[in-house]
TIKELUM-516196 format. One record per residue: residue in one letter; residue number from 1; x, y, z of N, C-alpha, C, CB in turn. Coordinates in nm, 4 decimals. Each point is the difference from the previous one (the first is absolute). Last residue first. Glycine has a CB too. Layout:
NODE resn resi   n_east  n_north     n_up  ca_east ca_north    ca_up   c_east  c_north     c_up  cb_east cb_north    cb_up
NODE    a  NUM        X        Y        Z        X        Y        Z        X        Y        Z        X        Y        Z
...
This chain:
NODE resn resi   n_east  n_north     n_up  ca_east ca_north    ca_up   c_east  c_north     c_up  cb_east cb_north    cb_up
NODE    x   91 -10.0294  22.2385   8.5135   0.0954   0.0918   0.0873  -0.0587   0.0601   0.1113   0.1157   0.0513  -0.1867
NODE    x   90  -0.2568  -0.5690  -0.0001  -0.0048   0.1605   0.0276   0.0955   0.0675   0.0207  -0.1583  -0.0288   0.0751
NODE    x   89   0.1051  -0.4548  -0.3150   0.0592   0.0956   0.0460  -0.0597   0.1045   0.0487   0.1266  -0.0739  -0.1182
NODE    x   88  -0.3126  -0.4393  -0.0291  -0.0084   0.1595  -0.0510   0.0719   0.0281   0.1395  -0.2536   0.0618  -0.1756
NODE    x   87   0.2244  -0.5023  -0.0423   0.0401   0.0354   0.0789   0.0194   0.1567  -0.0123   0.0674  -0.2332   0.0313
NODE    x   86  -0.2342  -0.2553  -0.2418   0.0249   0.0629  -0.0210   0.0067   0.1321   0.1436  -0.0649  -0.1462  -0.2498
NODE    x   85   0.1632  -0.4286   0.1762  -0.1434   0.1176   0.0162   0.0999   0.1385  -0.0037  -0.2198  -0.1529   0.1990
NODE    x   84   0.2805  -0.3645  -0.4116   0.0784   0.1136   0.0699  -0.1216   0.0621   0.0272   0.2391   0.0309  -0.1111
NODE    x   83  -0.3009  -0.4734  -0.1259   0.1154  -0.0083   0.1055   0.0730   0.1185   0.0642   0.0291  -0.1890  -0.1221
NODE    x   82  -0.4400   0.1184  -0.1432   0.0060  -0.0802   0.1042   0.1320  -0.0564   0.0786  -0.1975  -0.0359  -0.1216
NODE    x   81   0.1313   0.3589  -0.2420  -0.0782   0.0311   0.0870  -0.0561  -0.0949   0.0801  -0.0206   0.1558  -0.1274
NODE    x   80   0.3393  -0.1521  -0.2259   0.0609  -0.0387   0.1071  -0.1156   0.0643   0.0869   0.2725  -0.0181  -0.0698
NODE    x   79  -0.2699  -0.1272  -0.4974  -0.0414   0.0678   0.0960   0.0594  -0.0632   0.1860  -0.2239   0.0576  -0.2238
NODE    x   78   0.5034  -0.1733  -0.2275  -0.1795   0.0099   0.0063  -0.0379   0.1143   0.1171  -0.0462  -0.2915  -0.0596
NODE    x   77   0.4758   0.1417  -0.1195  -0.0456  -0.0885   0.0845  -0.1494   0.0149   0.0174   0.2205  -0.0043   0.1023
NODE    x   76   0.2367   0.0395  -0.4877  -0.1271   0.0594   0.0771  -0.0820  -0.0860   0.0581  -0.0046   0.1600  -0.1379
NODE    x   75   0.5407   0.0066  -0.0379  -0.0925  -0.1384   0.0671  -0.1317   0.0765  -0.0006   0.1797  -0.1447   0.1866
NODE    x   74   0.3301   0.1938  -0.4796  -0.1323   0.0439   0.0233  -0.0983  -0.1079   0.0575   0.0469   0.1602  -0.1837
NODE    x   73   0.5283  -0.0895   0.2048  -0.1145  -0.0797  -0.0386  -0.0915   0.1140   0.0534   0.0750  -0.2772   0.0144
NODE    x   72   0.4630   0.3618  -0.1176  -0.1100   0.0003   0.0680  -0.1124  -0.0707  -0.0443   0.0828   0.1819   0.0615
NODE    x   71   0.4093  -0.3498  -0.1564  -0.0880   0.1110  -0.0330  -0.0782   0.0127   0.0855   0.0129  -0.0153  -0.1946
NODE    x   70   0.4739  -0.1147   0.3321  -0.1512  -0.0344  -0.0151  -0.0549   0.0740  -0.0751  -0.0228  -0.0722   0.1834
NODE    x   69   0.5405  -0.0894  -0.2067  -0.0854   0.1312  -0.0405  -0.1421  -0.0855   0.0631   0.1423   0.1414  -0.2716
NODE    x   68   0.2485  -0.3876   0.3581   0.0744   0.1389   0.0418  -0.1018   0.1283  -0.0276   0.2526  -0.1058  -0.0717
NODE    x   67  -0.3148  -0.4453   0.2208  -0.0381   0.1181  -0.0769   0.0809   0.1552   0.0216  -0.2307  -0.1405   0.0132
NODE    x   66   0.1878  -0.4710   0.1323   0.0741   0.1188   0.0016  -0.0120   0.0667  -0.0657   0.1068  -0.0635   0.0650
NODE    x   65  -0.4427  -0.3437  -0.0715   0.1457   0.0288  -0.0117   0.0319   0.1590   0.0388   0.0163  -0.1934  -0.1962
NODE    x   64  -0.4216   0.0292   0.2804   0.0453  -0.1501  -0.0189   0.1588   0.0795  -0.0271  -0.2514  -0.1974  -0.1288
NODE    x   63  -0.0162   0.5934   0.3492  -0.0273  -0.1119  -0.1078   0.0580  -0.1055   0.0672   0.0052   0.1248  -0.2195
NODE    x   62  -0.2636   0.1452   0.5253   0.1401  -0.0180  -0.0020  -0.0059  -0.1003  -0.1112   0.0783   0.0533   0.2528
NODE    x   61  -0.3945   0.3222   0.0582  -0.0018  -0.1626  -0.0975   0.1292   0.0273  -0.0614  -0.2738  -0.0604  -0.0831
NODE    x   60   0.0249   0.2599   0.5410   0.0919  -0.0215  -0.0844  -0.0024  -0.1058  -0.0891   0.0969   0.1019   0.1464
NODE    x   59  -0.3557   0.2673   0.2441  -0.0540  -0.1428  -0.1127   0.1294   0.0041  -0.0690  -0.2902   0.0193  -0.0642
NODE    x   58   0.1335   0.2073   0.5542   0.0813   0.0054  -0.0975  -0.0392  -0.1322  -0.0891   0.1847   0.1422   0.1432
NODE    x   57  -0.3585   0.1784   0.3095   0.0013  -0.1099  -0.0681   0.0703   0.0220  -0.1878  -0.2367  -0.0697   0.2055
NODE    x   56   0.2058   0.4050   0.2884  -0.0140   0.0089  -0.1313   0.0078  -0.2124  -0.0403   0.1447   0.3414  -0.0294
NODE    x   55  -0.1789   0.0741   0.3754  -0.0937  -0.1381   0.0208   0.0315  -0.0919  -0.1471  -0.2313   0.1397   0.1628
NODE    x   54   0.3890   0.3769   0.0323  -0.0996  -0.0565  -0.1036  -0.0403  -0.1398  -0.0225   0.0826   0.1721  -0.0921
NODE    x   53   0.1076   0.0306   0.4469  -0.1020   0.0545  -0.0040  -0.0659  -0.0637  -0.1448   0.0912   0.2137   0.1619
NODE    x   52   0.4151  -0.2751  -0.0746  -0.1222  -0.0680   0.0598  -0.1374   0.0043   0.0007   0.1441   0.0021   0.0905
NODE    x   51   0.2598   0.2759  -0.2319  -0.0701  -0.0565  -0.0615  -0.1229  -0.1051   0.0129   0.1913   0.0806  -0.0573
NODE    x   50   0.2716   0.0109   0.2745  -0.1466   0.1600   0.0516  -0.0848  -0.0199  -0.1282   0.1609   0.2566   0.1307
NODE    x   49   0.1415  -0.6190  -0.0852  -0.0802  -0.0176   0.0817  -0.0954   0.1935   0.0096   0.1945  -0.2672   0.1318
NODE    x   48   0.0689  -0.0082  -0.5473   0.0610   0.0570   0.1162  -0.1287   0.0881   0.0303   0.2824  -0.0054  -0.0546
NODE    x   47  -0.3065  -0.4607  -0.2527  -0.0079   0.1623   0.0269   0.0167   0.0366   0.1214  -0.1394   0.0276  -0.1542
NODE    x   46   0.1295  -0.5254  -0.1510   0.0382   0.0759   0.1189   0.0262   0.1293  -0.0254   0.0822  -0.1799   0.0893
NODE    x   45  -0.1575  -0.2210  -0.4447  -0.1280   0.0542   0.1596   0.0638   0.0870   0.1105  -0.1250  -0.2449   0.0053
NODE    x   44   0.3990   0.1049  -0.3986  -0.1286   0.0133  -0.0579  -0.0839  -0.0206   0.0781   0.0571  -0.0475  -0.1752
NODE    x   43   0.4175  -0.0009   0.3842  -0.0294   0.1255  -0.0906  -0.0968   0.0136  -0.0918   0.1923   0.0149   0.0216
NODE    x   42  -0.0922  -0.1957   0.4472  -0.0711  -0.0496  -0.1487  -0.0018   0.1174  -0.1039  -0.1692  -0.1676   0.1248
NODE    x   41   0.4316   0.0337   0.3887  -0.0720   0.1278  -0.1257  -0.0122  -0.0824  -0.0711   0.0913   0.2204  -0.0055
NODE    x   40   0.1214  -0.3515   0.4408  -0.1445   0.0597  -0.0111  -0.0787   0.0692  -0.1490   0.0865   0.0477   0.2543
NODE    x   39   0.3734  -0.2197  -0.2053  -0.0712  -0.0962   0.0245  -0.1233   0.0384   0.0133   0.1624  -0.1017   0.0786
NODE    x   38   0.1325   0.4587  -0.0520  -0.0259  -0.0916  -0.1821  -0.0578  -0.0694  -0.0009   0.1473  -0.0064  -0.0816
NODE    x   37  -0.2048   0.2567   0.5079   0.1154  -0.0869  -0.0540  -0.0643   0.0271  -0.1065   0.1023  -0.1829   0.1478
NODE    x   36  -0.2088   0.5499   0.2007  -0.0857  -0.0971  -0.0510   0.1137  -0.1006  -0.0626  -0.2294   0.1648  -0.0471
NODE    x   35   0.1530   0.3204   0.2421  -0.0367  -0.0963   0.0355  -0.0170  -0.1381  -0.0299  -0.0400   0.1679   0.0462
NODE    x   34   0.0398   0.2278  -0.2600   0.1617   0.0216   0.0823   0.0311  -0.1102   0.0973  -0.0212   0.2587   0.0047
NODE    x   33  -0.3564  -0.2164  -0.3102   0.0848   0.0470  -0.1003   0.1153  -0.0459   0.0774  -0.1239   0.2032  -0.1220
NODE    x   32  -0.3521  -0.4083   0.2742   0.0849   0.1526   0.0459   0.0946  -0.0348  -0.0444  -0.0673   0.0930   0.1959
NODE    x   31  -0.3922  -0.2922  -0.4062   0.1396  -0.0140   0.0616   0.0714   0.1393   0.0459   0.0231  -0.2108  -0.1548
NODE    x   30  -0.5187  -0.0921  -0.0807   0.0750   0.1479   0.0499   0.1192  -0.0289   0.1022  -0.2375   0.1386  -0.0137
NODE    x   29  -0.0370  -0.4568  -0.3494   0.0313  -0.0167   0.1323   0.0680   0.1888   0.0210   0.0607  -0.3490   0.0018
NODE    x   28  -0.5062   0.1342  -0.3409   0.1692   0.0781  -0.0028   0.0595  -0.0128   0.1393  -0.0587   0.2024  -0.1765
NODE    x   27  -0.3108  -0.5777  -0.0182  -0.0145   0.1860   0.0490   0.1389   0.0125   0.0358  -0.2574   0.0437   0.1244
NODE    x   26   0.1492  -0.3788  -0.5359  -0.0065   0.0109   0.1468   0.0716   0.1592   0.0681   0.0178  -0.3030  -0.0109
NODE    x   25  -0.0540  -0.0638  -0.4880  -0.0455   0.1161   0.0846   0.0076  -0.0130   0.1857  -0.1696   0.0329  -0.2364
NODE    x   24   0.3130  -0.2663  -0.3752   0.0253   0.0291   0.1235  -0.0894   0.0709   0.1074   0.1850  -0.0124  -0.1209
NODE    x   23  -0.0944  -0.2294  -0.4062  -0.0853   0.1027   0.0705   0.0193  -0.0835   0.1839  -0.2226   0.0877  -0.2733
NODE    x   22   0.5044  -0.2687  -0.2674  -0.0675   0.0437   0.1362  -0.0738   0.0671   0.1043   0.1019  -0.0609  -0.0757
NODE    x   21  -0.0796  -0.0673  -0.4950   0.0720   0.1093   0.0780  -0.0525  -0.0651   0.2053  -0.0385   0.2724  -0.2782
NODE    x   20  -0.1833  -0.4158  -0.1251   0.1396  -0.0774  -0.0119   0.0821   0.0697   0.1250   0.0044  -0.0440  -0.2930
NODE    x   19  -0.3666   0.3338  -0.0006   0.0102  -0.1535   0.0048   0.0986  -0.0593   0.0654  -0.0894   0.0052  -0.1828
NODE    x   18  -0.0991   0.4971   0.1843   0.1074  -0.0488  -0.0595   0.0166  -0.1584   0.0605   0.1076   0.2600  -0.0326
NODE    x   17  -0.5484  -0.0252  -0.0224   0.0861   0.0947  -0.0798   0.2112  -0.0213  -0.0127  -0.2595   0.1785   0.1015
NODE    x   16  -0.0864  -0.4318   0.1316  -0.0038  -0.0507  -0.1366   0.0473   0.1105  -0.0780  -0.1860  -0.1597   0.0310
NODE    x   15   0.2456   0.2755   0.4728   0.0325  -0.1671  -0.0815  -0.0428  -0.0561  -0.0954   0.0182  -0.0468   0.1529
NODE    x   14  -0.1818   0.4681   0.0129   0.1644  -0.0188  -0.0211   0.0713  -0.1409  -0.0734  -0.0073   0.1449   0.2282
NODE    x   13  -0.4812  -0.0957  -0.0875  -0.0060   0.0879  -0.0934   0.1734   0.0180  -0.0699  -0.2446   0.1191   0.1440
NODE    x   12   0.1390  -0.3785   0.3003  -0.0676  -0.0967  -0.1177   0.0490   0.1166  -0.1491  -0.2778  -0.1423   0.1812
NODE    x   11   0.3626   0.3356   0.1991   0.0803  -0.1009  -0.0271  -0.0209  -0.1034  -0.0812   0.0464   0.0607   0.1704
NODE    x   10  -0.3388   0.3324  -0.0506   0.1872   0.0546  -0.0163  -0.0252  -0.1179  -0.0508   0.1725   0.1549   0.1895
NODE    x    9  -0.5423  -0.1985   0.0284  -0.0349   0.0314  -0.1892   0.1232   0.0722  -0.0057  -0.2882   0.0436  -0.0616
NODE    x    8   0.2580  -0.2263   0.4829  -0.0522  -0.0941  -0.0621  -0.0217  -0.0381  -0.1657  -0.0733   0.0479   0.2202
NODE    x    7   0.2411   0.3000   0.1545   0.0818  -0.1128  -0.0959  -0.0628  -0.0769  -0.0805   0.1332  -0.0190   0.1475
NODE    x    6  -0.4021   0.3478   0.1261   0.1245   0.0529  -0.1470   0.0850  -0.0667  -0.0284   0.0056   0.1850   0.0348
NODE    x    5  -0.2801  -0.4815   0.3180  -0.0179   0.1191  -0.0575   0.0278   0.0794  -0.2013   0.0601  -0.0243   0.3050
NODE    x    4   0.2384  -0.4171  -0.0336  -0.1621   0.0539   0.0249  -0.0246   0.1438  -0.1044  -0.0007  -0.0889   0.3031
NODE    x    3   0.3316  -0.3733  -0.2304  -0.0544   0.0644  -0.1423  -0.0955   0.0899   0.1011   0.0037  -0.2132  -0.2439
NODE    x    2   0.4834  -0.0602   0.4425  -0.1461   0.0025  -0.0205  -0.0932   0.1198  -0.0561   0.0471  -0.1465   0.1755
NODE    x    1   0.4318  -0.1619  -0.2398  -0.0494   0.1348   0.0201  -0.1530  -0.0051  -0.0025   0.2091   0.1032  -0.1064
């Protein structure tokens, strides 16, 4: 997986928050629901296609063993004003 941007301070920041665990990523494939096999689905990257618009990229980490409870984790990455610009609305 290659590291840019807002990954750069996710995945380093995730991964000592859980050691050992696998980390995954890649942009979501969009699919037509009515259209499509089993063979086509990933069920941890794939979203039905009027969703497209959102462009979306996905990060998965996956322990060492089988979990029936996750807790949630606290990450902090610092500042992202070199990885988003901000975006004013008019009505």
């Amino acid at each position: 997986m290659e590291i840019t941007g807002f990954a750069k301070k996710l995945v380093p920041a995730i991964c000592r928050k859980l050691p050992g665990w696998s980390a995954a990523g890649t942009a979501v494939k969009y699919i037509d629901p009515l259209n499509t096999t089993k063979d086509e689905i990933d069920l941890l990257y794939c979203k039905d296609f009027r969703y497209v618009y959102q462009k979306e990229y996905r990060f998965i980490w996956t322990p060492r063993t089988a979990a029936t409870i996750l807790d949630p984790i606290d990450i902090h990455i610092g500042s992202l004003k070199d990885s988003c610009d901000l975006v004013t609305l008019v009505d």
